[in-house]
C-alpha positions as CSV (number, residue, x, y, z in Angstrom):
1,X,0.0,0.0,0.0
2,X,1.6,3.1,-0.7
3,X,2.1,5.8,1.9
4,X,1.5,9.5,2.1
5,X,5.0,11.5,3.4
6,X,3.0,12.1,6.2
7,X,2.4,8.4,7.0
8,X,5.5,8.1,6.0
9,X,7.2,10.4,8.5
10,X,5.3,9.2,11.3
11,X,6.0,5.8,10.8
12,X,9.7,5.9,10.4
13,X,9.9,8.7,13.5
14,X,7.9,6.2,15.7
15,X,10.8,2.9,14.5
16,X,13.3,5.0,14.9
17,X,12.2,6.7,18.2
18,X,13.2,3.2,19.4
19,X,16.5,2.6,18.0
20,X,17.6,5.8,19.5
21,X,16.6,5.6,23.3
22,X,17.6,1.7,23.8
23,X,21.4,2.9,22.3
24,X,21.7,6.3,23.9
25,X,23.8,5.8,27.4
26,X,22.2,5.8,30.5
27,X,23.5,8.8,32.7
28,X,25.2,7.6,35.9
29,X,22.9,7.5,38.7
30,X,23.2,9.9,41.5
31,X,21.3,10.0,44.7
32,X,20.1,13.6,45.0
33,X,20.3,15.8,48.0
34,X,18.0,17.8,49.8
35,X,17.2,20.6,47.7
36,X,16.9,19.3,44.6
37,X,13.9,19.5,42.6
38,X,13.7,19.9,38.5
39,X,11.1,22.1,37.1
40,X,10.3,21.9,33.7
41,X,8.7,25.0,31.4
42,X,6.6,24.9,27.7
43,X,7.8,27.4,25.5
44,X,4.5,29.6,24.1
45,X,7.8,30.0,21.1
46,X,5.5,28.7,18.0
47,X,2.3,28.2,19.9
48,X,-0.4,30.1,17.4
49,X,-3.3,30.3,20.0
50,X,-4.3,32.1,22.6
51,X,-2.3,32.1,26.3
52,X,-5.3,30.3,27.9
53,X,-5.2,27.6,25.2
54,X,-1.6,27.4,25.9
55,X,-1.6,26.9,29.5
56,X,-4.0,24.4,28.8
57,X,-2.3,22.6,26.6
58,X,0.9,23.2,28.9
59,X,-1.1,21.7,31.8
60,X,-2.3,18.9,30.1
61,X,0.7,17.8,28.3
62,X,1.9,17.7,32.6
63,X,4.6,20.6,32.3
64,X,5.3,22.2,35.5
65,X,4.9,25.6,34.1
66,X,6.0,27.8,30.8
67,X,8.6,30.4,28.9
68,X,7.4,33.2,27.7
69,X,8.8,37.0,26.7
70,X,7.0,39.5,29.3
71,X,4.1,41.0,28.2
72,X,4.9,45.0,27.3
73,X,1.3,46.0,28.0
74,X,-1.4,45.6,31.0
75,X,-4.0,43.4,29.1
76,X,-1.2,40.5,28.2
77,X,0.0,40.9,31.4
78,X,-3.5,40.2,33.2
79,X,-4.1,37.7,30.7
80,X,-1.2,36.1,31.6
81,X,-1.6,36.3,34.6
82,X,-5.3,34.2,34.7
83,X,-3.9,31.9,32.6
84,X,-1.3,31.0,35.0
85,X,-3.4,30.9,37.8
86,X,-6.2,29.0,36.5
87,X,-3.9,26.1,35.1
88,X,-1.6,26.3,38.3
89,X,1.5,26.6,36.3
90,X,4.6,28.7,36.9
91,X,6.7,31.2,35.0
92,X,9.8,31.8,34.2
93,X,9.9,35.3,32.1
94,X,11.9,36.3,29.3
95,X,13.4,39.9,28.6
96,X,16.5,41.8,26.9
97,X,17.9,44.1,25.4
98,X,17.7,46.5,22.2
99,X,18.9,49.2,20.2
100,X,21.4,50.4,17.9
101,X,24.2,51.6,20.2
102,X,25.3,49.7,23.5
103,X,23.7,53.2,25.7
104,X,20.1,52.1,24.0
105,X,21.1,48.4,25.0
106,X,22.1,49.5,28.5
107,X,18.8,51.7,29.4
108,X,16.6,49.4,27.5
109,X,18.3,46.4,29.4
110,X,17.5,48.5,32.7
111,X,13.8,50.0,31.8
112,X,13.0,45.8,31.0
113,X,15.0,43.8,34.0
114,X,13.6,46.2,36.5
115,X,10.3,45.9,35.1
116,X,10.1,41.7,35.2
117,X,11.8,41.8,38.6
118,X,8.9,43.8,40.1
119,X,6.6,40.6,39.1
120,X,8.6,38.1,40.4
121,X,8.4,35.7,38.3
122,X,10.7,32.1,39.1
123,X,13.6,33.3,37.1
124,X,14.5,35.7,34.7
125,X,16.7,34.3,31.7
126,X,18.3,37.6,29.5
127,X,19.2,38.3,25.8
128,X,20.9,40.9,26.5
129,X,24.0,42.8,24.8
130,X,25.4,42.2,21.4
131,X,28.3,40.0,20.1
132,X,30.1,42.8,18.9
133,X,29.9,44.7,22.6
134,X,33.1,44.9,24.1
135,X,34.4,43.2,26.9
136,X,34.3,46.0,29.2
137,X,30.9,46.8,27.9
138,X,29.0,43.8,28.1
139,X,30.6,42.9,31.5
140,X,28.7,46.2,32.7
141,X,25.1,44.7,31.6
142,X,25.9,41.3,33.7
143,X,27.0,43.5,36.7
144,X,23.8,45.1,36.5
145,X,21.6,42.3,36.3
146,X,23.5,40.3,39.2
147,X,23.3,43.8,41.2
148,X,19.7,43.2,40.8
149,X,19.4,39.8,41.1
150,X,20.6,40.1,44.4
151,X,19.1,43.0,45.4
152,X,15.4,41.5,44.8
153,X,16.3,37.6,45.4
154,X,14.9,37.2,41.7
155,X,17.3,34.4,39.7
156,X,18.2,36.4,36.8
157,X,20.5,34.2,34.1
158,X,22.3,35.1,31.1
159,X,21.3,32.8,28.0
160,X,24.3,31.4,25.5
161,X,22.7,32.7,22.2
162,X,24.0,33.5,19.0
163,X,24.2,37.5,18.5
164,X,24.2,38.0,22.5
165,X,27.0,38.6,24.5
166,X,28.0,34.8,25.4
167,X,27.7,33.7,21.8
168,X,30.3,31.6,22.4
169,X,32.0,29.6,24.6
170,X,35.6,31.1,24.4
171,X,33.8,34.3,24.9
172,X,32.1,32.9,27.7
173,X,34.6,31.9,29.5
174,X,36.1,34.9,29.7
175,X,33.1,36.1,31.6
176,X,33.3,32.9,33.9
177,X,36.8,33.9,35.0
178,X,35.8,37.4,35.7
179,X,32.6,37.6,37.4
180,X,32.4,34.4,39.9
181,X,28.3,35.5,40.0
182,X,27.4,34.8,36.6
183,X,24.5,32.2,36.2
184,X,23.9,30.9,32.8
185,X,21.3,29.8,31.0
186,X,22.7,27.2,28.9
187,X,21.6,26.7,24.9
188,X,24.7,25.0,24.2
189,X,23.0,24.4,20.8
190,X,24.3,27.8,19.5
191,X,28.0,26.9,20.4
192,X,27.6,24.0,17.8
193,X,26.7,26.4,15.1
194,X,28.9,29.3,16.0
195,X,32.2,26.6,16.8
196,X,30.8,24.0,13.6
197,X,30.9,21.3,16.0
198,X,30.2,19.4,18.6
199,X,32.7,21.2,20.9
200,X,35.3,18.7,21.8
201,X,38.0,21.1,21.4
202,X,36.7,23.1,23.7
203,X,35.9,21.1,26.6
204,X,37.7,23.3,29.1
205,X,35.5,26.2,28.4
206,X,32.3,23.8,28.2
207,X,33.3,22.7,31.7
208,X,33.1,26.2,32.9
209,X,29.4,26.6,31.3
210,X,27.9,23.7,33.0
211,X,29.2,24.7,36.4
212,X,27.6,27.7,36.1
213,X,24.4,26.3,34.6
214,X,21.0,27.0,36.5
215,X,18.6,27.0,33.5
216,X,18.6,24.7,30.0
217,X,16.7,25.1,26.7
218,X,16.8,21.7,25.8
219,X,17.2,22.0,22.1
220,X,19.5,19.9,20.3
221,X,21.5,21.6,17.7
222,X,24.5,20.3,15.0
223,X,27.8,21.5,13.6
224,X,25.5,23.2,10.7
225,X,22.8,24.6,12.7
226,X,20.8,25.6,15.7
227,X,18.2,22.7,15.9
228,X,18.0,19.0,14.2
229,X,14.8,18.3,12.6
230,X,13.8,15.3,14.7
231,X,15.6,14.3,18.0
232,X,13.6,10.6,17.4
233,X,15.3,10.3,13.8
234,X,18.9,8.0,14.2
235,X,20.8,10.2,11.6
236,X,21.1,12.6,14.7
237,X,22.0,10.2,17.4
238,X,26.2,12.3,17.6
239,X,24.2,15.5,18.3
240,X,21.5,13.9,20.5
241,X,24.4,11.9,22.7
242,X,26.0,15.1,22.9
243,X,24.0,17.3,24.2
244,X,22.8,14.5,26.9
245,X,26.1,13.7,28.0
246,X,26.4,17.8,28.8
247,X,22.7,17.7,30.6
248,X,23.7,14.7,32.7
249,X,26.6,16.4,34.1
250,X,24.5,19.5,35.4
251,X,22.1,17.5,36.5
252,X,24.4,15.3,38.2
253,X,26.2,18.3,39.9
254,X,22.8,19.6,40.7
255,X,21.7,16.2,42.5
256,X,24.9,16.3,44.3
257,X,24.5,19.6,45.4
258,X,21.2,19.5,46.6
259,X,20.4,22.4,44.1
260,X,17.1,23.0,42.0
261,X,17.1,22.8,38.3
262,X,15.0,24.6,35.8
263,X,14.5,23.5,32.1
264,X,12.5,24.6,28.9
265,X,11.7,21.9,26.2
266,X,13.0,25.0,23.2
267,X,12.7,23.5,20.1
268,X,11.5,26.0,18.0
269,X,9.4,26.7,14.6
270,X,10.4,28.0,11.4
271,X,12.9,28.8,10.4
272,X,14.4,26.7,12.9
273,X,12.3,23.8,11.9
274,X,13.5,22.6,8.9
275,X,10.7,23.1,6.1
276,X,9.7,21.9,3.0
277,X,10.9,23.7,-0.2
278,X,8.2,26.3,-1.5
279,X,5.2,25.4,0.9
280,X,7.4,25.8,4.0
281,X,5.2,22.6,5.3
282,X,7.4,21.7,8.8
283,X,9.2,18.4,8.1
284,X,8.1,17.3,12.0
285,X,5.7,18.4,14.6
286,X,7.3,21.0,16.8
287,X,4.8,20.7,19.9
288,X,4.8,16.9,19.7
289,X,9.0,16.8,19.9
290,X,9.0,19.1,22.7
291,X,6.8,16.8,24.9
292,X,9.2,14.5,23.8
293,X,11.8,16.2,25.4
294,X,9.9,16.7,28.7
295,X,9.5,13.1,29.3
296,X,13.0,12.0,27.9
297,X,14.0,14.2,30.7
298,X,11.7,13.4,33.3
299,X,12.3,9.8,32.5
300,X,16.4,9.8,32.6
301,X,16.5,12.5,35.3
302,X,13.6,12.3,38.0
């Protein structure tokens, strides 16, 4: 009988879905501490409805709460704020930086932390700065946030992303050595693209990043680009061990530390997702690989 693509996608994601997990290393058990816990966020990233039908999905789907850019206006913000509250789910916010010159990236960056802090939301996690900020300049925008951070006992994280300040992690590290309170959160997806690999010849610097890891997006990126089309698929099995074998050994610390863990399921839409030619049909279901990810990780980890 001859298949549609989309049978045919769906049947050879659910054989291979197999293959993968039974030949994908267990992580090395660890007896947590006191103090652990791992919380785990739906990004809205994608997500064409409205933020009730997302927290309801969220809810549903059993994610411990959701990722989302701050609302700039009263109405999302009260909106948001129901939502939340009427699926029992927590936040974790999202805000940043803008502008054309690093004074409009340093007031903006002000004018936006301040504002999320107010809120209290469970952590903050920042794009702030540029990649072309100097040291001495960027390193102002983390001062600032860890200022606040502590001022207002809000967790406030700077996120490895391309065109940010930590686009990389020989960048990063500089910033690791130099400010002992910088908290991360880690996309190590975008050191794959920016380094065009899977970042054994930077292990040293990698290191560094997990130690100072309190938040993942849990995307899983490739020497080419940001994000693999699907996790389940075994052509990706390098990039998928990778990226495990780095979430293992934060978890791990984390378990040893008796120290909570946050983590958003990030894989994102188009153009992240790779499409088809011309009708820019997704070539997987973005929703369906992020629950994947949630229960991979809920599975290996809790």
């Amino acid at each position: 009988m001859k298949q549609t693509r989309r049978q045919f996608i769906n049947t050879a994601t659910a054989a291979s879905a197999g293959l993968l997990l039974t030949s994908m290393d267990s992580p090395i058990q660890v007896v947590p501490k006191a103090g652990f816990n791992l919380k785990i966020y739906a990004t809205k990233w994608g997500f064409n409805g409205s933020m009730d039908a997302f927290c309801k999905q969220a809810k549903k789907e059993g994610y411990d709460g959701i990722e989302d850019w701050f609302p700039n206006n009263k109405a999302d913000e009260e909106v948001l704020y129901e939502a939340l509250d009427k699926y029992d789910l927590r936040f974790g916010a999202l805000t940043g930086s803008g502008g054309n010159t690093f004074k409009a990236h340093q007031e903006s960056y002000a004018k936006n932390l301040l504002k999320v802090i107010a809120k209290k939301p469970d952590f903050i996690n920042c794009h702030a700065g540029k990649d072309f900020f100097s040291f001495k300049e960027s390193k102002q925008l983390i001062e600032f946030a860890i200022k606040e951070s502590k001022a207002s006992g809000i967790p406030v994280y700077q996120e490895t992303h391309r065109g940010r300040m930590l686009f990389a992690p020989h960048i990063c590290e500089h910033f690791i050595d130099e400010l002992s309170e910088l908290k991360l959160t880690l996309d190590i997806s975008h050191w794959c693209v920016v380094a065009e690999s899977l970042l054994d010849n930077q292990k040293e610097a990698v290191a560094k990043a997990l130690n100072r890891t309190a938040h993942i997006h849990s995307r899983i990126g490739h020497e080419e680009g940001p994000q693999v089309p699907e996790p389940r698929a075994p052509e990706w099995q390098s990039a998928v061990n990778a990226h495990f074998s780095w979430w293992d050994k934060i978890v791990n610390s984390k378990k040893e530390a008796g120290k909570p863990l946050t983590m958003t399921t990030e894989f994102g839409p188009e153009n992240y997702m790779w499409t088809m030619p011309y009708t820019k049909q997704p070539l997987a279901d973005q929703w369906a690989i992020n629950v994947h990810m949630m229960q991979e990780w809920r599975k290996r980890y809790l």
